[in-house]
TIPA-99343 format. One record per residue (C-alpha): residue number from 1; residue in one letter; z, y, x. Coordinates in steps of 0.25 Angstrom, whole numbers. Layout:
residues N
{NUM,A,{Z,Y,X}}
...
END
This chain:
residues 74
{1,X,{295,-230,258}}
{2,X,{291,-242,251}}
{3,X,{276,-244,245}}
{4,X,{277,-251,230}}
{5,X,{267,-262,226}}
{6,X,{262,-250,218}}
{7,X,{259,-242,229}}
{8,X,{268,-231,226}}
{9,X,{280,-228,235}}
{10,X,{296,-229,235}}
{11,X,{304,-221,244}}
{12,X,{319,-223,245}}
{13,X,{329,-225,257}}
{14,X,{338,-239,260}}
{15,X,{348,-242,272}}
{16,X,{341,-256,273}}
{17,X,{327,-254,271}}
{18,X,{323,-270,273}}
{19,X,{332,-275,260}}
{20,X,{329,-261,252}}
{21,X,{315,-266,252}}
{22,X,{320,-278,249}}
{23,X,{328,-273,237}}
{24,X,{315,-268,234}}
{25,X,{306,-278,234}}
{26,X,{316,-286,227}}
{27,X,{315,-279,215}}
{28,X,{330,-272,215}}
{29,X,{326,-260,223}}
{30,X,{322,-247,217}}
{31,X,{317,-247,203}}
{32,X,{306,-239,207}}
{33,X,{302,-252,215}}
{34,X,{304,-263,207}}
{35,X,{293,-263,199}}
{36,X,{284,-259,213}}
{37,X,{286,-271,220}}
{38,X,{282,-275,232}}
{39,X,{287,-264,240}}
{40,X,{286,-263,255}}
{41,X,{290,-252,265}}
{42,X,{281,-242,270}}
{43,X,{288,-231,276}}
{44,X,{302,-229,280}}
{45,X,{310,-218,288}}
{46,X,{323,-221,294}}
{47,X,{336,-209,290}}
{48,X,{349,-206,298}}
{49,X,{355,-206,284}}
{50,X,{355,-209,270}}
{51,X,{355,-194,266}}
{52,X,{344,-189,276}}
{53,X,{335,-204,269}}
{54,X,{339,-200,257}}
{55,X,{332,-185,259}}
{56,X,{321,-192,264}}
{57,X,{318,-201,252}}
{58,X,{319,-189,243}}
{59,X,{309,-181,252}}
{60,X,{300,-194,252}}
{61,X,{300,-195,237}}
{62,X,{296,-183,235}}
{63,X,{283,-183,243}}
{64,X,{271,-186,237}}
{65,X,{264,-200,239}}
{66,X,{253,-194,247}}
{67,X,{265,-188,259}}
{68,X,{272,-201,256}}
{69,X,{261,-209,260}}
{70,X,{259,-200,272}}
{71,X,{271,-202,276}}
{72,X,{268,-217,278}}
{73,X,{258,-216,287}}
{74,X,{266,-206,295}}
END
């Protein structure tokens, strides 16, 4: 999960997470992110798959900020 400049929170799900932030940061990642730079990784959570990481993006995104940022400090 990365926080935006903004404040508010992007959640998606990468095989190299150094050079997806990267991407990010860059301005050629996500459009969502390009106009919320800088971004920096606050949270992250490591899947035997891309199918089981994809399920847990979905699941993420659809959590409200507040169980979100619980999460963090979990």
């Amino acid at each position: 999960m990365l926080e935006c400049a903004d404040g508010s929170l992007y959640t998606g799900i990468a095989r190299d997470l150094d050079a997806r932030i990267k991407t990010h940061n860059e301005g050629t990642g996500a459009k969502y992110t390009r106009g919320r730079l800088p971004v920096k990784l606050v949270y992250r959570e490591v899947a035997k798959n891309r199918a089981s990481a994809s399920q847990r993006e979905h699941e993420i995104k659809q959590m409200p900020r507040q169980s979100k940022l619980a999460l963090l400090s979990s």
